[in-house]
C-alpha positions in Angstrom: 88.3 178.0 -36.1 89.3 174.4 -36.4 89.6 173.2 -40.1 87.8 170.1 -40.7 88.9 168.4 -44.2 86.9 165.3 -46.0 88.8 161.9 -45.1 90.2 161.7 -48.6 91.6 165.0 -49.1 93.4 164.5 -45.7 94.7 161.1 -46.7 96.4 162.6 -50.0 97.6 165.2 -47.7 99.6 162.5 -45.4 100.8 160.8 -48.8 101.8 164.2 -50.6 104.1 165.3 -47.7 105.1 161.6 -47.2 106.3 161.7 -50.4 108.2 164.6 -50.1 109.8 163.6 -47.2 111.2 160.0 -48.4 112.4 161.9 -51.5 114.4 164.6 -49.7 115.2 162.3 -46.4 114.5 158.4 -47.4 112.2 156.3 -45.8 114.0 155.0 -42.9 115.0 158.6 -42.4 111.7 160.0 -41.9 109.9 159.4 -39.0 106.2 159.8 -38.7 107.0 163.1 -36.6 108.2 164.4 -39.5 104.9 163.6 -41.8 102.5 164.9 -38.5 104.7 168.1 -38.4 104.8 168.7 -42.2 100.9 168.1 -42.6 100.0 169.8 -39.1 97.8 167.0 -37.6 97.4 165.0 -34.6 98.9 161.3 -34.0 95.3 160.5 -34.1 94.5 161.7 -37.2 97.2 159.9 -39.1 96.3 156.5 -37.6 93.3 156.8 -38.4 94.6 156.8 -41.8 97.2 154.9 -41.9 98.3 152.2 -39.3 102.2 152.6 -39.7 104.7 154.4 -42.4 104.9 151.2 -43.9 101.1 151.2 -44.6 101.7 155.1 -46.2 104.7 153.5 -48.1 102.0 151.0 -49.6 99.8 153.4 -50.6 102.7 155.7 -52.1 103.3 152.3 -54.4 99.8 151.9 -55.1 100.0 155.5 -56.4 102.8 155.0 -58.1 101.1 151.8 -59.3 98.3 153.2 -60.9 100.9 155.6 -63.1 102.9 152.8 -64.1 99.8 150.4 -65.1 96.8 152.6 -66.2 98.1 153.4 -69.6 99.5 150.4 -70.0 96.2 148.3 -69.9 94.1 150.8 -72.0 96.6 150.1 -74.6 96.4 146.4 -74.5 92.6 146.3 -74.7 92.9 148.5 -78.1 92.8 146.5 -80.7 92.8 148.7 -83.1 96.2 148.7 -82.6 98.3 146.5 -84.7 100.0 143.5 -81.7 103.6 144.4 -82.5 103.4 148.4 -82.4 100.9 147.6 -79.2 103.3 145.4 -77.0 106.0 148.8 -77.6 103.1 151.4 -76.6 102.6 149.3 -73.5 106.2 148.7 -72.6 106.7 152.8 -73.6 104.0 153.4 -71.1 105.3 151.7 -68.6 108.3 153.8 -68.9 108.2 156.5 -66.6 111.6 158.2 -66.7 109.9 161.4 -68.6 108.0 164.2 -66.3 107.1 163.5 -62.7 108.1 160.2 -63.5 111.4 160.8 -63.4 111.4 161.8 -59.8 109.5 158.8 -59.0 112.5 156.6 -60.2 115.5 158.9 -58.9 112.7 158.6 -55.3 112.9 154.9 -55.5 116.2 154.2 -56.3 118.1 156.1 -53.6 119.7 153.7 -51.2 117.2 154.8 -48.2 114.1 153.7 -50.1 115.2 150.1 -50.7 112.4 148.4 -49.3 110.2 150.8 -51.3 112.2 150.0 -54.7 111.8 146.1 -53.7 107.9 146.5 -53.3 107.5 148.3 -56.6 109.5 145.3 -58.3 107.3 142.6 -57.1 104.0 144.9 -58.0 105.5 145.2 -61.6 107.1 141.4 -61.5 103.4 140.4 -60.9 100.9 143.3 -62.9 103.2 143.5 -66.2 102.6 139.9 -67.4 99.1 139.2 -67.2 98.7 142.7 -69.8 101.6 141.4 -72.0 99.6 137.9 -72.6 96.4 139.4 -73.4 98.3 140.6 -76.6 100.6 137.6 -77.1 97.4 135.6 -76.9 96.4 137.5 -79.5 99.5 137.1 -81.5 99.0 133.4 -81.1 95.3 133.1 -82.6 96.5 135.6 -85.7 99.4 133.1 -86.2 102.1 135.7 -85.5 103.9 134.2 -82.1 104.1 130.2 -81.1 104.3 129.0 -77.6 102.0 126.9 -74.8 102.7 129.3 -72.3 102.4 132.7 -73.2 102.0 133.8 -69.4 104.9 132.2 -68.7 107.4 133.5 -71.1 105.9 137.3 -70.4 107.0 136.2 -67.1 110.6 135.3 -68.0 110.7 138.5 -69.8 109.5 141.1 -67.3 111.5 139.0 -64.4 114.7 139.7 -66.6 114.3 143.3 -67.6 113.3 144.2 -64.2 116.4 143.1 -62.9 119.3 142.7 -65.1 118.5 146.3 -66.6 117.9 148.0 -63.3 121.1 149.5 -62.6 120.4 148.5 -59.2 121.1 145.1 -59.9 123.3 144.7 -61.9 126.3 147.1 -63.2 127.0 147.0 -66.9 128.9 149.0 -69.5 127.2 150.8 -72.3 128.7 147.9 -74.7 127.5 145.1 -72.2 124.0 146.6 -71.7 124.1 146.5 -75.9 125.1 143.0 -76.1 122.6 142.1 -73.1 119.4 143.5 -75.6 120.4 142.0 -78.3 120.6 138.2 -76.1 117.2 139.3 -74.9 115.4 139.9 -78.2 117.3 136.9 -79.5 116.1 134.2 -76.8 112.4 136.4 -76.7 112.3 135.3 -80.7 112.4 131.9 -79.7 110.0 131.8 -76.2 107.8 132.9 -78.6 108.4 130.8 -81.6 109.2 133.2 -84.6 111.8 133.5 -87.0 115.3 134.9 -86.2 115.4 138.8 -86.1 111.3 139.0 -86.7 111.4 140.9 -83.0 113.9 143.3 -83.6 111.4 145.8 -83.8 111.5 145.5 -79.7 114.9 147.1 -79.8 112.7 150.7 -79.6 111.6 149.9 -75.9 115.5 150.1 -75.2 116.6 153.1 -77.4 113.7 155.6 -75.5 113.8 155.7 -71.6 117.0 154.5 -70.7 119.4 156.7 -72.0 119.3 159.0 -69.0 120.5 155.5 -66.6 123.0 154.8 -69.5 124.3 158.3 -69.5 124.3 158.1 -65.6 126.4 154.6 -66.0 128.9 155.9 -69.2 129.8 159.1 -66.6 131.0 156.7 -63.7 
């Protein structure tokens, strides 16, 4: 007898073997025979989900999305919370190089999945900010930071750190990747308008979560 599955579970069925597959074969390696024959459905039945692998690549980074972004916010919104230890909670849990994470960045950053990796960096490029200026706006009314565009300078941040320390992008000795962090709190100290080495305390969001790239850079 034919099993008939509720539309949900058979759409997390596509994505889970979807997933799988662009992890073991990338995503311009697997074609959506591949995902049919894996999940043992019709042609139909996929479309009627989803109208191309690019649309089950979407929803992958939606997933992946919601991982990246759900702690984050209930963090921000806790003000109970002092502003300087929050903004490293949310940065920390936005770090997902621990657990299942981790497979999700080794997924993304394997030369196959560029486009995937691209997507993800405009998601973050856009979602990050607006979290980050909730609590510099904060900051700003409690007298801690100083600037007319807190949005903006969240912006310069996240735009930098997303690129300059995704390995990706740019290729950097141990030393250089030190000196790089130290520019970056350095120029953050004045976006913000505070005193000279009052942010140091954001050297923690580099010490946890990227020593498994650094380690992967010092072997090279």
């Amino acid at each position: 007898m034919r099993v008939i599955k509720k539309a949900e579970e058979r759409r997390n069925e596509i994505l889970d073997a979807a997933d799988e597959l662009f992890g073991q074969k990338g995503f311009d390696g697997t074609s959506t025979n591949d995902i049919l024959e894996k999940v043992g459905i019709a042609r139909g039945t996929l479309y009627y989900h989803f109208k191309s692998k690019e649309n089950i690549m979407d929803a992958l980074i939606e997933r992946y999305t919601v991982l990246l972004l759900g702690a984050a916010k209930e963090i921000a919104a806790d003000k109970s919370i002092p502003i300087n230890e929050r903004i490293i909670r949310v940065v920390m849990a936005l770090n997902i190089n621990d657990g299942n994470g981790k497979e999700i960045i080794e997924h993304i950053h394997k030369p196959q999945n560029a486009l995937m990796h691209q997507k993800i960096q405009k998601v973050i490029i856009n979602s990050v900010p607006p979290i980050l200026t909730e609590i510099i706006r904060e900051g700003i009314e409690q007298g801690l930071f100083s600037t007319p565009y807190p949005y903006e300078c969240m912006e310069m941040a996240v735009a930098y750190t997303n690129t300059i320390f995704d390995d990706d992008m740019v290729n950097m000795t141990n030393e250089e990747r030190a000196s790089r962090i130290q520019a970056f709190v350095f120029n953050i100290e004045r976006l913000l308008g505070v005193e000279s080495g009052s942010l140091m305390y954001m050297m923690k969001m580099f010490d946890s979560g990227n020593t498994g790239r650094r380690n992967k850079n010092s072997n090279e």
